[in-house]
VOVO-906860 format. One record per residue (C-alpha): x, z, y; residue number from 1. Coordinates in nm, 3 decimals. Example, Ala and Ser with C-alpha at 12.3 -4.5 7.8 and 13.67 -1.06 7.14 Angstrom:
<marmis>
((1.230,0.780,-0.450),1),
((1.367,0.714,-0.106),2),
</marmis>
This chain:
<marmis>
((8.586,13.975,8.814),1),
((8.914,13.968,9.042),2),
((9.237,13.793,8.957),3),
((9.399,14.219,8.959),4),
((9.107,14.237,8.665),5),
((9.190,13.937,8.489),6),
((9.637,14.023,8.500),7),
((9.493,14.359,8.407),8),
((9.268,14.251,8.077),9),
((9.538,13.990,7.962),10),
((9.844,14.192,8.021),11),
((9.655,14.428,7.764),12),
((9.562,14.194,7.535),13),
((9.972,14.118,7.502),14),
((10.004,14.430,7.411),15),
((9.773,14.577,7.202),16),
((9.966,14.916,7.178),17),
((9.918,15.017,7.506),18),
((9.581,15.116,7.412),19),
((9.733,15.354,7.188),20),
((9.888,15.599,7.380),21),
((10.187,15.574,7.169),22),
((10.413,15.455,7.417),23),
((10.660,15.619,7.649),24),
((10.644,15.598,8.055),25),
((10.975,15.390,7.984),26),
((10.841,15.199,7.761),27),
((10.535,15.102,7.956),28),
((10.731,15.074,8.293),29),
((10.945,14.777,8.070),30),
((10.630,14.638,7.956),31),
((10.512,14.634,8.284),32),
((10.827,14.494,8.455),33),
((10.829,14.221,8.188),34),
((10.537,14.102,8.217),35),
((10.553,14.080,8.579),36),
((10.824,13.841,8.522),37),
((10.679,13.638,8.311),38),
((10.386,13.584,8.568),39),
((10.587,13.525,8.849),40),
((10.739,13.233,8.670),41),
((10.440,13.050,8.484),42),
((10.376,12.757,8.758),43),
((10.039,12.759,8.883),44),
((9.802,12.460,8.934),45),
((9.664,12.592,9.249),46),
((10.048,12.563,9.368),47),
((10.120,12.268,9.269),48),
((10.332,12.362,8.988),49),
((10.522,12.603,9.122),50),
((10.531,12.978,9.037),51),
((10.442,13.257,9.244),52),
((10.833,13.348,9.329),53),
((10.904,13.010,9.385),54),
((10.583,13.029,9.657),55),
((10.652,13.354,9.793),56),
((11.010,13.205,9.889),57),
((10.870,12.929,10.064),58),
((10.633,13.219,10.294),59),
((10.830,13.482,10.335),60),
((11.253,13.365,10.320),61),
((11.234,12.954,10.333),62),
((11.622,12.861,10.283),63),
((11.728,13.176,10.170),64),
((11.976,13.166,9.880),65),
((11.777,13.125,9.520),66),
((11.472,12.950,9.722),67),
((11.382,12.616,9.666),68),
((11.367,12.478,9.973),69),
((11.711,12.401,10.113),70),
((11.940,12.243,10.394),71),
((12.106,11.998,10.249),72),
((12.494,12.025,10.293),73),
((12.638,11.769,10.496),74),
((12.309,11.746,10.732),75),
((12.551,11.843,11.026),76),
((12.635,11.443,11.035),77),
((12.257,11.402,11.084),78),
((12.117,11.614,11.254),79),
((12.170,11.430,11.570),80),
((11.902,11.140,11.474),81),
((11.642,11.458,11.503),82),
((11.427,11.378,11.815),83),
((11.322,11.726,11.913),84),
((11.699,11.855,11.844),85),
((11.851,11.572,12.077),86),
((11.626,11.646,12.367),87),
((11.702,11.984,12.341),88),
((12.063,11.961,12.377),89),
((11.992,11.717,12.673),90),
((11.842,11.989,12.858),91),
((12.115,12.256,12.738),92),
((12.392,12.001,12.898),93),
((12.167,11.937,13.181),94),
((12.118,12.276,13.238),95),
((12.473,12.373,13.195),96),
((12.607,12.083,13.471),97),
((12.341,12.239,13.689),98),
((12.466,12.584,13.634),99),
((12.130,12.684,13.801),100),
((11.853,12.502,13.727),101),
((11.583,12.512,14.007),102),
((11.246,12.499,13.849),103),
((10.913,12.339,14.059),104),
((10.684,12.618,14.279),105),
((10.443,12.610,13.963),106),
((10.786,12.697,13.731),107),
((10.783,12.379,13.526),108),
((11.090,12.182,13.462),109),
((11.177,11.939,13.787),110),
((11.033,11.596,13.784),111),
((11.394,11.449,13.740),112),
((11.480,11.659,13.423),113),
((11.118,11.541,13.269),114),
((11.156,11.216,13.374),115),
((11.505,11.203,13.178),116),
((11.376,11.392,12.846),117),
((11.063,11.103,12.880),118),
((11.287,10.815,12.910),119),
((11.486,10.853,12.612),120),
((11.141,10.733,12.462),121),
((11.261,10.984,12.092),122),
((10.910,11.080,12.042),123),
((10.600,10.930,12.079),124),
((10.203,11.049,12.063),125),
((9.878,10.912,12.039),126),
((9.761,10.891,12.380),127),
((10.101,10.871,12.552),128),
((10.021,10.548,12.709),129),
((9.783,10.703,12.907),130),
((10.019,10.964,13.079),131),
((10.063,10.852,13.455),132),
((10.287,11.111,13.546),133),
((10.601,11.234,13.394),134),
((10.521,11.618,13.436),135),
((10.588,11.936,13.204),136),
((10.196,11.981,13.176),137),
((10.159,11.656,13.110),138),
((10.401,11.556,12.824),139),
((10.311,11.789,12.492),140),
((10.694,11.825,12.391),141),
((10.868,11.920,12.718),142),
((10.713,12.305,12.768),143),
((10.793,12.410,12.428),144),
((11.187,12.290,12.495),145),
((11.158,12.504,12.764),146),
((10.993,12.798,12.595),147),
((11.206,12.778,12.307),148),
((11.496,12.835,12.547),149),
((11.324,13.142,12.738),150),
((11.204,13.297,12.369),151),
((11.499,13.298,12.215),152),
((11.714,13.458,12.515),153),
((11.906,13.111,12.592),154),
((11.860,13.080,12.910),155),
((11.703,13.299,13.207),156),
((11.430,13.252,13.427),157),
((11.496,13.475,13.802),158),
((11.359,13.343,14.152),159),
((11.229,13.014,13.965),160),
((11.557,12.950,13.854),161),
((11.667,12.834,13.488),162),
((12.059,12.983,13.435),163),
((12.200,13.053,13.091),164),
((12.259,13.360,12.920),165),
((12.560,13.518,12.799),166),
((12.420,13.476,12.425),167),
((12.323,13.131,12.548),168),
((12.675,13.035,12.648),169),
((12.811,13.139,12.355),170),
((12.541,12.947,12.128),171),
((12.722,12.645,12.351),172),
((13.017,12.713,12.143),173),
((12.919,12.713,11.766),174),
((12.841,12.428,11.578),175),
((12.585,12.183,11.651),176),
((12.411,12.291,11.323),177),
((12.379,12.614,11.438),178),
((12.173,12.534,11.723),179),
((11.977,12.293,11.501),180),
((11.857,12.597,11.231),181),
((11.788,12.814,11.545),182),
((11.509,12.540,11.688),183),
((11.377,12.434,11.372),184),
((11.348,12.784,11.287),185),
((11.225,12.863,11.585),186),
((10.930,12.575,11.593),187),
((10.817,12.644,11.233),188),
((10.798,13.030,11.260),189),
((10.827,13.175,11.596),190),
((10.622,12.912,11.862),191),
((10.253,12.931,11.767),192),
((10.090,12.653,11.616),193),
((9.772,12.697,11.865),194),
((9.987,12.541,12.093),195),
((9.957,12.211,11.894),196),
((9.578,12.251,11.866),197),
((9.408,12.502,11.982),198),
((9.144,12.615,11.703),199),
((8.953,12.968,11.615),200),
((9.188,13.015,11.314),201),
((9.467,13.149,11.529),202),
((9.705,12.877,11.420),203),
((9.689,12.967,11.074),204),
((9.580,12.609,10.964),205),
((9.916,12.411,10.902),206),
((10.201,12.674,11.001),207),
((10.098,12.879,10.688),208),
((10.288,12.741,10.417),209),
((10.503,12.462,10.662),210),
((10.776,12.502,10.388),211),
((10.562,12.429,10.133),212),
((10.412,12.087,10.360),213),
((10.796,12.026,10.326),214),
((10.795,12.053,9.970),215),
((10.524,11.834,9.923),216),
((10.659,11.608,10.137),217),
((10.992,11.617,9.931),218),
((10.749,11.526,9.622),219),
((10.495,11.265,9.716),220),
((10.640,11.121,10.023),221),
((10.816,10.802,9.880),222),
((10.485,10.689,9.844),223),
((10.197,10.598,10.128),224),
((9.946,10.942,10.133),225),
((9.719,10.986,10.356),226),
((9.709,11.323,10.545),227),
((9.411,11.482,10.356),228),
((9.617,11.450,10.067),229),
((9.813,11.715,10.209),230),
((9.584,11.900,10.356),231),
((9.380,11.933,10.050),232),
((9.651,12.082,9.833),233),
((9.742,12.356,10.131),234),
((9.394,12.426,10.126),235),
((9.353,12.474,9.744),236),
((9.663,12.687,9.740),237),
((9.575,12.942,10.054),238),
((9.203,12.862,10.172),239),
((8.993,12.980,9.868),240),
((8.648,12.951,10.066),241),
((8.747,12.584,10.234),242),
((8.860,12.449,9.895),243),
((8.532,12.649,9.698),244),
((8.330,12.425,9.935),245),
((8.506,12.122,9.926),246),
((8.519,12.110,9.515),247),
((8.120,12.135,9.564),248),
((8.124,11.825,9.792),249),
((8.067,11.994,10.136),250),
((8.175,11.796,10.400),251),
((8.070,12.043,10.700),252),
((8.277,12.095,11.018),253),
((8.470,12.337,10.880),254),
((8.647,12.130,10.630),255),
((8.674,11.891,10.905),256),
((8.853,12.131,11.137),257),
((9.060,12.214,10.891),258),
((9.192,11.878,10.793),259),
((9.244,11.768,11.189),260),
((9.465,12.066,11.283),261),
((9.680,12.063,11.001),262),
((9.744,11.660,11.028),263),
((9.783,11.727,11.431),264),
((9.963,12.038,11.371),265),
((10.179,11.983,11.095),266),
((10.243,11.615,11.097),267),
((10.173,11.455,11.469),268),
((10.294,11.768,11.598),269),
((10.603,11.904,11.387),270),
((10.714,11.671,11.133),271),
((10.690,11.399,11.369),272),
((10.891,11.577,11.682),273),
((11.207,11.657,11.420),274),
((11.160,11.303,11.280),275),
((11.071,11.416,10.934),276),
((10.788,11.168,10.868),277),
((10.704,10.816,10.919),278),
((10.298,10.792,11.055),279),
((10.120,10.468,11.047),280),
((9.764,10.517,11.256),281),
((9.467,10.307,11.121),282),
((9.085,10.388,11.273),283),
((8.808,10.326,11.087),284),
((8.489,10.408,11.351),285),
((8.250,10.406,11.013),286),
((8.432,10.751,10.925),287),
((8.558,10.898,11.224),288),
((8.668,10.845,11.556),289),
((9.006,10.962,11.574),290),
((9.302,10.807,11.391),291),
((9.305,10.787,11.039),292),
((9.681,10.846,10.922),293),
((9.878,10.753,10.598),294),
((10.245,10.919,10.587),295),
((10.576,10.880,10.424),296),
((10.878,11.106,10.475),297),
((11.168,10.946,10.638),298),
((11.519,10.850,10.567),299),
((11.603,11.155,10.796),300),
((11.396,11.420,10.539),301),
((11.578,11.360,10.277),302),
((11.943,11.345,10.507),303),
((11.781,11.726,10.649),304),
((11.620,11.869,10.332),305),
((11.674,11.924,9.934),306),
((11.421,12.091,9.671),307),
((11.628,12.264,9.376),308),
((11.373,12.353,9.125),309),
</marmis>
């Protein structure tokens, strides 16, 4: 029996006269309507507590009015201590002093401009000591500055050469929060997640539901968590098979891949390029090979973000 079967069977078991054909198509369509309501609001384990409005916010209209996942006012005065936002409006002033930025043959960023986005030394990734060369291709964070500048109309690429727009220029004159929401928003819903780790679920593991990671994060990260902890709750609320298997004790490669692109995804990737989280690596070789991470959220999250519920 489906969940439409089981809505179905209680919603008539609240009200027993619908069996009766007594009731007018007004009638019912209230009936109908209210009951609705009332299970859009019950919270539901599976969600952590919240309803299903207060979900479909998060994936569908995060920071829309009545949602519960907010800016907080007064982030303007913060928003500069974001390391992904602060490189970016490097480049935008390098670009702008350039007028014309020349790119390389291969259309990556010049060695210079890389070298100065590297230097500032804002975000860091496991590996990075191991880069030898300060290259576009090389450095995970510097081609999605780039593409996020080409995506959203920003700047121009013509004859290898980087020049701003005329929507670009005039996103040079609003507020710095402005061009903050336009990245972030950009990042969590536009740039595909494959990018961060490149997996057969088309990216779906970690950038569904990033605004309700954020909740989460709002709720349990005063407190060390590892990042299955996470992981696990995404998966109970939107991978019924993964989490079916895992509450039988499966540990197959599967589960695994799931767990390892949402922590890379979602939390080396994303949280930790806008500064959101603080990561402390541990590896134990007994149970795997890569880095075993515990998280908090950071001062920053809590300057950036508010949860009204």
């Amino acid at each position: 029996m489906g969940i439409a079967d089981d809505i179905m069977n209680s919603f008539f078991a609240a009200n027993p006269l619908l069996r009766s054909g007594e009731l007018s198509i007004e009638e019912l369509n209230r009936l109908i309507g209210e009951y609705q309501q009332k299970i859009n609001s019950n919270p539901i384990d599976e969600f952590d507590g919240l309803n299903p409005e207060q979900m479909e916010g998060l994936l569908y209209k995060p920071f829309a009015p009545g949602v519960i996942l907010q800016f907080r006012e007064g982030m303007e005065s913060h928003i500069n201590k974001c390391p992904f936002f602060k490189l970016s409006e490097l480049l935008l002033q390098e670009i702008k002093e350039a007028g014309k930025l020349k790119l390389t043959i291969r259309g990556n960023l010049p060695v210079r401009i890389c070298e100065l986005l590297y230097n500032q030394n804002l975000i860091h990734w496991p590996y990075m000591e191991l880069v030898k060369r300060i290259l576009e291709e090389d450095v995970p964070y510097l081609w999605p500055l780039k593409e996020y500048l080409l995506v959203e109309g920003i700047v121009k690429k013509r004859h290898n050469i980087l020049s701003f727009t005329k929507n670009g220029e005039k996103l040079l004159q609003e507020p710095e929060s402005n061009r903050f929401i336009k990245i972030f928003n950009f990042m969590a819903n536009r740039f595909h997640w494959c990018n961060f780790y490149e997996l057969y679920d088309d990216g779906r593991y970690g950038q569904l539901g990033w605004a309700y990671s954020l909740v989460l994060l709002s709720k349990y990260g005063d407190k060390p968590q590892k990042s299955e902890f996470y992981s696990l709750k995404l998966m109970q609320a939107f991978e019924k098979e993964l989490w079916d298997a895992h509450q039988k004790g499966n540990h197959d490669k599967a589960l695994q891949a799931y767990h390892r692109a949402y922590e890379f995804r979602f939390f080396e990737n994303f949280a930790n390029w806008f500064g959101l989280v603080n990561i402390e690596r541990n590896r134990d070789y007994d149970i795997s090979f890569s880095d075993q991470l515990t998280i908090t959220k950071s001062e920053l999250f809590d300057q950036l973000f508010e949860v009204k519920g």
